[in-house]
C-alpha positions as CSV (number, residue, x, y, z in Angstrom):
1,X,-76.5,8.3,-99.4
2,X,-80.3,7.8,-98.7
3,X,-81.6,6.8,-95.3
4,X,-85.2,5.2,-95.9
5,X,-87.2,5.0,-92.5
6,X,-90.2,3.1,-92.5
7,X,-92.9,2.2,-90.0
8,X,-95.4,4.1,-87.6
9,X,-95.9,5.4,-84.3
10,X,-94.0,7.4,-81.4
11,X,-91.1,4.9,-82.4
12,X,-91.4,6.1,-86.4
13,X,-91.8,9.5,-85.8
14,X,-88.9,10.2,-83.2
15,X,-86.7,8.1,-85.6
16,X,-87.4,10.6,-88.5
17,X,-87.3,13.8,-86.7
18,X,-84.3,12.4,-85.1
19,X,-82.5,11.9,-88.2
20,X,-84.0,15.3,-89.7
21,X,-82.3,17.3,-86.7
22,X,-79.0,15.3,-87.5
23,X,-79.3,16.1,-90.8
24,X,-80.2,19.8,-90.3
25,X,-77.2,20.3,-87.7
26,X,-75.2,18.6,-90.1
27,X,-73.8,15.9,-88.6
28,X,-74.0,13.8,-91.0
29,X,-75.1,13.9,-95.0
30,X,-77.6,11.7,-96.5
31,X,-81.0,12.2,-98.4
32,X,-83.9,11.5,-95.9
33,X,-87.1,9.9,-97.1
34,X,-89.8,8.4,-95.1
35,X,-92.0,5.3,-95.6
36,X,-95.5,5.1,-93.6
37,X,-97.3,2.0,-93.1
38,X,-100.2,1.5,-95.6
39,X,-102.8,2.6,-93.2
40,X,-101.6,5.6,-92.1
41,X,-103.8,8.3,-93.3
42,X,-102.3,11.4,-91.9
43,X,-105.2,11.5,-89.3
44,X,-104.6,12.6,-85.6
45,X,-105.0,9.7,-82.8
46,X,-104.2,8.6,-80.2
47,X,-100.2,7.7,-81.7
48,X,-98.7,9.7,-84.5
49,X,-99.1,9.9,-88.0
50,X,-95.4,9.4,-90.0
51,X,-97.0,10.6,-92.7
52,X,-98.0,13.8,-91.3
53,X,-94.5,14.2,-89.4
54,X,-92.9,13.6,-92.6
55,X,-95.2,16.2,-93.7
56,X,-94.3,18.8,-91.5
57,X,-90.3,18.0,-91.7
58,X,-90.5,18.6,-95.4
59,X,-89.2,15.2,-95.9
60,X,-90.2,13.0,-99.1
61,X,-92.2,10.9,-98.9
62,X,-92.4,7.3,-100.8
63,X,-94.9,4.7,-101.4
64,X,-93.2,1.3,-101.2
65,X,-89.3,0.6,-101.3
66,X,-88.8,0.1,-104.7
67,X,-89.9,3.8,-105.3
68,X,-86.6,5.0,-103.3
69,X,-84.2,3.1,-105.7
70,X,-81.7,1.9,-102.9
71,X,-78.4,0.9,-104.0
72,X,-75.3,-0.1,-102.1
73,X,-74.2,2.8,-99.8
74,X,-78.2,3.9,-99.1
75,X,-79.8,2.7,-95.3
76,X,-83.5,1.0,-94.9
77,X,-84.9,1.6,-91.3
78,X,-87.5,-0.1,-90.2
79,X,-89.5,1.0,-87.1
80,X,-92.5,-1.1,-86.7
81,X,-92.9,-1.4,-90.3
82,X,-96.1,-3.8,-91.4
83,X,-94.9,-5.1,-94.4
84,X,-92.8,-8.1,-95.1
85,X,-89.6,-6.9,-96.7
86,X,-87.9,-9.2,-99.4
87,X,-84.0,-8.2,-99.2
88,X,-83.7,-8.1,-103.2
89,X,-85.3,-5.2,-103.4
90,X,-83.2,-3.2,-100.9
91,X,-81.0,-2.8,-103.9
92,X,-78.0,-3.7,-101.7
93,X,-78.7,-1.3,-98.9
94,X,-77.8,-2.0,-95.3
95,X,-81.0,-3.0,-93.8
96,X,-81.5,-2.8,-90.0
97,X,-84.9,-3.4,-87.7
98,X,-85.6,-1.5,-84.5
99,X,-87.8,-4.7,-82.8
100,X,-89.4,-3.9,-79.4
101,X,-89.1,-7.3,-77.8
102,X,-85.7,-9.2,-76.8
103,X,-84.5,-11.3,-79.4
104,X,-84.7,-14.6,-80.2
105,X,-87.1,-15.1,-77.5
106,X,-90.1,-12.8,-78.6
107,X,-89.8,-12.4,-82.3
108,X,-93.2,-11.5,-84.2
109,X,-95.9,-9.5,-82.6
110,X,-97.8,-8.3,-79.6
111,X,-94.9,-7.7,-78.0
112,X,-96.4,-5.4,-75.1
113,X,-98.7,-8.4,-74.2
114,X,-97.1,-11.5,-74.2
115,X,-93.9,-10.6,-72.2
116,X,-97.1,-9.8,-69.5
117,X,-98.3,-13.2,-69.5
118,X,-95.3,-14.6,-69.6
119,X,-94.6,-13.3,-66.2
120,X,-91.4,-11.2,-67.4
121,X,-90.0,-9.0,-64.9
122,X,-87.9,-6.7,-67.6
123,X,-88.7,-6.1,-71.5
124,X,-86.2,-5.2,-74.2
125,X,-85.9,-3.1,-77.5
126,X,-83.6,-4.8,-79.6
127,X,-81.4,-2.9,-82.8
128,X,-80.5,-6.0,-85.6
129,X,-80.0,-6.8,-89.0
130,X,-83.0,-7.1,-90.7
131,X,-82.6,-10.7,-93.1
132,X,-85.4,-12.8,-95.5
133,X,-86.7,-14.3,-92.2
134,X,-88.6,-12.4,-89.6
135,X,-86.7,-11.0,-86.7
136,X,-83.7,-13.1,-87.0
137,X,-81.0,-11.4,-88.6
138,X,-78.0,-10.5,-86.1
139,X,-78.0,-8.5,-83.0
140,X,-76.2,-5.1,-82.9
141,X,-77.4,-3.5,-79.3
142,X,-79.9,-4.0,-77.5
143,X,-81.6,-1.8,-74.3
144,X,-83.6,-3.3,-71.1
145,X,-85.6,-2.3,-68.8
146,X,-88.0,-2.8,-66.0
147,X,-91.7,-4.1,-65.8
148,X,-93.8,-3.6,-63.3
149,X,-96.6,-5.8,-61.6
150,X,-98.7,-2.9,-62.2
151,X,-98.1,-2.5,-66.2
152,X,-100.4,-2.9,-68.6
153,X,-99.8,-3.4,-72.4
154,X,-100.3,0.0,-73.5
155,X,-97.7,1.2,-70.5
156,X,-95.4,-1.1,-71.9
157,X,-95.7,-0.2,-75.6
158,X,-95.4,3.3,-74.5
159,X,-92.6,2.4,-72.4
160,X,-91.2,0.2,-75.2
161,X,-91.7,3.2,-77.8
162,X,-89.6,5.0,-75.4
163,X,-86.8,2.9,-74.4
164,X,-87.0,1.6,-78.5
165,X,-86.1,5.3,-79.5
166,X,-83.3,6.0,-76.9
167,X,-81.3,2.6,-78.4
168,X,-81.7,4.6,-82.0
169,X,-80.1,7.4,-80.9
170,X,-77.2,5.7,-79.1
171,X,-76.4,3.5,-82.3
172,X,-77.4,6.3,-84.7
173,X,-74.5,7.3,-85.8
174,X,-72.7,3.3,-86.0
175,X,-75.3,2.5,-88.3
176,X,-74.7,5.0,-90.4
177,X,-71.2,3.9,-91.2
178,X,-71.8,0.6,-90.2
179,X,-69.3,0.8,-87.3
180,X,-70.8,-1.9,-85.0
181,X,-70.5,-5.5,-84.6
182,X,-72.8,-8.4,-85.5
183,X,-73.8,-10.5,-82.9
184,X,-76.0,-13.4,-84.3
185,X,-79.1,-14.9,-82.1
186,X,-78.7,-17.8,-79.7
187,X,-79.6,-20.6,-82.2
188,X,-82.1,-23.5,-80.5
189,X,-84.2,-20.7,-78.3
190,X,-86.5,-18.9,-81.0
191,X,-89.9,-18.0,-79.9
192,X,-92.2,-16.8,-82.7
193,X,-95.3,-14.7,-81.7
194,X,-97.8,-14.7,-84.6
195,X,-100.2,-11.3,-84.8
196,X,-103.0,-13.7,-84.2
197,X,-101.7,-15.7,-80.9
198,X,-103.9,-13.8,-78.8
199,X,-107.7,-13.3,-79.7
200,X,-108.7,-9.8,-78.6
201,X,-112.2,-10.8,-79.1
202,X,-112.0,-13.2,-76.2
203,X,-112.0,-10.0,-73.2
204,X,-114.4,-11.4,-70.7
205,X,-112.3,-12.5,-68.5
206,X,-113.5,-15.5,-66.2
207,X,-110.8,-18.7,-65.8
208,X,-110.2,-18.2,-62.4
209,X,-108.9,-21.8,-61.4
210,X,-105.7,-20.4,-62.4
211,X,-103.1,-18.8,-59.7
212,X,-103.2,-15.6,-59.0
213,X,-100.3,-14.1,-60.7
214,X,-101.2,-16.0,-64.2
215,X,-104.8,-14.1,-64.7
216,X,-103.3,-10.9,-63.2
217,X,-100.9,-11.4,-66.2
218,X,-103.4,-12.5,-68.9
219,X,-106.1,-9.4,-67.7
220,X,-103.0,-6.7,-68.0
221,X,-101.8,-8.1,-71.2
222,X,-105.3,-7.1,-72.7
223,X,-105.5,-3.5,-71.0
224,X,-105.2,-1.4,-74.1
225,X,-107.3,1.8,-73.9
226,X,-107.2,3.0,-77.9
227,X,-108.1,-0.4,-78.6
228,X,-109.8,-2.4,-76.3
229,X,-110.4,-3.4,-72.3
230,X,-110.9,-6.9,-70.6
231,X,-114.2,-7.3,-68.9
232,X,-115.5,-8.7,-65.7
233,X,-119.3,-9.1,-64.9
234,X,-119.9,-6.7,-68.3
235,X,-117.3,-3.9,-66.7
236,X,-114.2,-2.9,-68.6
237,X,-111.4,-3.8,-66.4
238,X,-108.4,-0.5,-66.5
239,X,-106.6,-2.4,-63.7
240,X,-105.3,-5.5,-62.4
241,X,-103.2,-6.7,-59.7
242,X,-102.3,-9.3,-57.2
243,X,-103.2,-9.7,-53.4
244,X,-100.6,-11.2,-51.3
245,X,-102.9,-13.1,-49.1
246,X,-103.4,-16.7,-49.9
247,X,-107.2,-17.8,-50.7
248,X,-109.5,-18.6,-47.8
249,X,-111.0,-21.7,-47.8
250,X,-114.7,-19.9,-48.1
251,X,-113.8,-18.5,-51.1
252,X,-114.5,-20.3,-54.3
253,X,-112.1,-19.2,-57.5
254,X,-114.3,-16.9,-59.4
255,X,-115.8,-15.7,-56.5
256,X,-116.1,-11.7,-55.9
257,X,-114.7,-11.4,-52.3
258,X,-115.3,-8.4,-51.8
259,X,-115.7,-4.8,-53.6
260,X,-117.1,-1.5,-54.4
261,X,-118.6,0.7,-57.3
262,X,-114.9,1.1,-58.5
263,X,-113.2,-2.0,-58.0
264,X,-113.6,-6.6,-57.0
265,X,-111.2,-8.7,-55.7
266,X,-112.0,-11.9,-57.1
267,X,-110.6,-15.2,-55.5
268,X,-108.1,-17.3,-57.9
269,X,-106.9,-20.7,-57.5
270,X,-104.0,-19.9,-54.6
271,X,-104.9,-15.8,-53.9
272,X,-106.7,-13.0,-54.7
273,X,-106.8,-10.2,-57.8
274,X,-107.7,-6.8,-57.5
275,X,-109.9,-5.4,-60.8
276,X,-110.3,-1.2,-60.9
277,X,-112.8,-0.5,-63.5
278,X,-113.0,2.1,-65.9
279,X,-115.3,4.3,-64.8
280,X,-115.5,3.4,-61.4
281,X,-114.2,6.5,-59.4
282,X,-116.7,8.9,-61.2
């Protein structure tokens, strides 16, 4: 039996050294090989590399899935894999997808920043069948957890890489023989996230007519240090959160009521947010 893992990340490379230790304790048989996304380089960053993990686990490594030759019996993984995958040429393989989002409700992408402004109070990693359409194939398990009014997307991605590779481990060895059960998606209550839904050009952040809690949401969902911050007054913004204090009448929405070198609460439409900027306790 071959077990194909493909993807990226913390999520990618937990999976495959997971299923390397399994393999070298000998809990189970099966021919590991690994499949990294196409534009991972082997480089060190800020996440992993699964083509240097694979690398260093002496595990093979192949460029697309028709180079594996699955057949009926073999296992395709995929861990926050970039590339559509068309289910004839899985060769009859059981496919599964680790997503990090619940499911039907957040299929697609950005799933670390539209849960934010969407005002969620828990997230979910969610273990299915992968099928032809994206995200929709039938729930196996599925693993929830907090958010916090003080998260920003990269603490839950992290959190989500996290919480994604403890649900791998607990259904491990079920999907391996396929001891599980099937549970298909409510039908009626999709929500489809495409990767371009939110523009991460757009970081100046400056609708303040809205309430409180909504830009609080919309500034943390853009708080993503590798990549990129949100920006007040031409500051990066590394922190966002609410003031319980209804607005006073002599503040205007937009308006900075008060602040220092390191931080502005800015009035909103029915309260106050609080912005720490990177930087700003040096």
């Amino acid at each position: 039996m071959k077990l194909l893992i493909a993807g990226k990340s913390f999520i990618g490379c937990n999976s495959l050294r997971h299923a390397r230790d399994m393999q070298a304790i000998g809990a189970t048989g099966y021919t590991l090989l690994a499949l990294p996304n196409a534009g991972d380089a082997a480089a060190l960053s800020w996440e992993p590399s699964l083509r240097r993990t694979a690398r260093q686990l002496d595990v093979n490594i192949v460029a697309d899935i028709a180079a594996a030759s699955l057949t009926a019996g073999d296992i395709f993984l995929s861990v926050e894999y970039d590339r559509k995958v068309r289910i004839e040429e899985l060769g009859g393989a059981r496919a599964y997808n680790l997503h990090l989002a619940a499911l039907p409700g957040y299929r697609g992408c950005l799933n670390s920043s539209w849960p934010l402004r969407n005002g969620e109070s828990a997230a979910t990693a969610t273990l299915h069948q992968l099928t032809e359409k994206m995200d929709a194939g039938p729930v196996i398990a599925a693993r929830q957890f907090q958010v916090s009014p003080f998260h920003t997307a990269f603490d839950l991605y992290l959190l989500l890489q996290r919480h994604g590779f403890e649900l791998l481990k607990e259904q491990f060895a079920g999907m391996l023989t396929a001891d599980h059960v099937l549970q298909p998606q409510a039908a009626g209550q999709a929500v489809f996230y495409a990767r371009d839904s939110i523009d991460f050009q757009a970081l100046d952040v400056g609708d303040f007519e809205r309430p409180a809690r909504v830009v609080d949401g919309w500034v943390r969902s853009l708080i993503f240090p590798p990549r990129q911050f949100p920006r007040f007054g031409g500051r990066a913004i590394r922190g966002c959160e609410c003031i319980a204090l209804p607005r006073r009448e002599r503040h205007r929405p937009g308006q900075v009521a008060t602040g220092s070198g390191s931080h502005a609460v800015i009035a909103c439409a029915d309260g106050y947010v609080r912005f720490e900027f990177e930087g700003g306790w040096q």
